[in-house]
N, C-alpha and C positions, 0 to 999 in steps of 0.2 A: 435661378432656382426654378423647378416645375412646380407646376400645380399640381396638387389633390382634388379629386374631385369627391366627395363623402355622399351619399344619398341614404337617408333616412327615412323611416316612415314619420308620417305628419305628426303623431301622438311626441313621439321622441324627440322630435325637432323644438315641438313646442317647450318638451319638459327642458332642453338643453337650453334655448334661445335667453338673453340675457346674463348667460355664466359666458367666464375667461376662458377659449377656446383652447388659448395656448397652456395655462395652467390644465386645464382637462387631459389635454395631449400629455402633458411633461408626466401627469399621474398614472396614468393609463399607458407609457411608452413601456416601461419595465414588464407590466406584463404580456405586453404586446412582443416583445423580444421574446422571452418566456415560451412561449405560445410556438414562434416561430424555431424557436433552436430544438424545440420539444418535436415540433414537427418533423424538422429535419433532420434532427436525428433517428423518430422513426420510419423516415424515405433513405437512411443510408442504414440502418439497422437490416432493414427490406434488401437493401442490393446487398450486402454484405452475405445474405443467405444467397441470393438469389447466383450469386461467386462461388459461395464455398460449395455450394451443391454444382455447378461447374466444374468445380476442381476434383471433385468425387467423380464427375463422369470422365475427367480427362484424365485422372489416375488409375481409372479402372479401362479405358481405351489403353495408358501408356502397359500394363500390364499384360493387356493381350495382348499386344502387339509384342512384349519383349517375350512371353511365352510364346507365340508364333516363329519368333527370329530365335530362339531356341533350338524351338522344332526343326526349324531351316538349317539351322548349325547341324543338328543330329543326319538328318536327313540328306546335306552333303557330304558329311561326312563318311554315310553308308553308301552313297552314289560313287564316292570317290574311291572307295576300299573295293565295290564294286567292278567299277573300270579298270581299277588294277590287276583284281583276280583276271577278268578279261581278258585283258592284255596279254598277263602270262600263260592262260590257258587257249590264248590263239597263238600265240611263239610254238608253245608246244606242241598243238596241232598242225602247225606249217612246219615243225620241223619233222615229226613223222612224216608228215605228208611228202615232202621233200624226197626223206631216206627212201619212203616205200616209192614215190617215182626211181630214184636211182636203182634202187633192187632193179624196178620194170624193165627200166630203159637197159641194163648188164641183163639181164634175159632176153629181152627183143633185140639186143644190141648185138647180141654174142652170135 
């Protein structure tokens, strides 16, 4: 078993000295527990805030974030609609360009 070591001031020492240390303890344990659950549950009552406000920040990051990847969604989306008119509007452009070289070439050619 360990030791306890207790240190009291002299006054208190004195008032205790000759009483059942052990009986004293066995009366004074209950509220000694008391005391200690009281405690600790106001050091997890503490983290428990100190979490849920946590959570309010990491729910409010997860939301801009999925409004950002939203945006991203739109904003490919209009990228990609983009490259496509492109695409068809340089077909078109190379195929003019094409015919108006063959015109050239049947006048230079001829």
């Amino acid at each position: 078993m360990s030791e306890v070591i207790i240190v009291l001031p002299k006054e208190r020492f004195k008032a205790l000295k000759g009483k059942d240390m052990n009986a004293l303890l066995r009366e004074n344990l209950p509220k000694a527990e008391e005391t200690l659950m009281a405690e600790r549950e106001e050091v997890l009552r503490e983290k428990i805030g100190k979490l849920e406000e946590k959570l309010r920040e990491m729910e409010g990051k997860i939301e801009e974030l999925r409004e950002f990847y939203e945006n991203a969604l739109k904003d490919k989306e209009f990228m990609m609609a983009e490259r496509d008119r492109l695409r068809k509007e340089n077909a078109e452009l190379r195929a003019k360009f094409e015919e108006k070289r063959r015109e050239l070439d049947k006048v230079h050619g001829s």
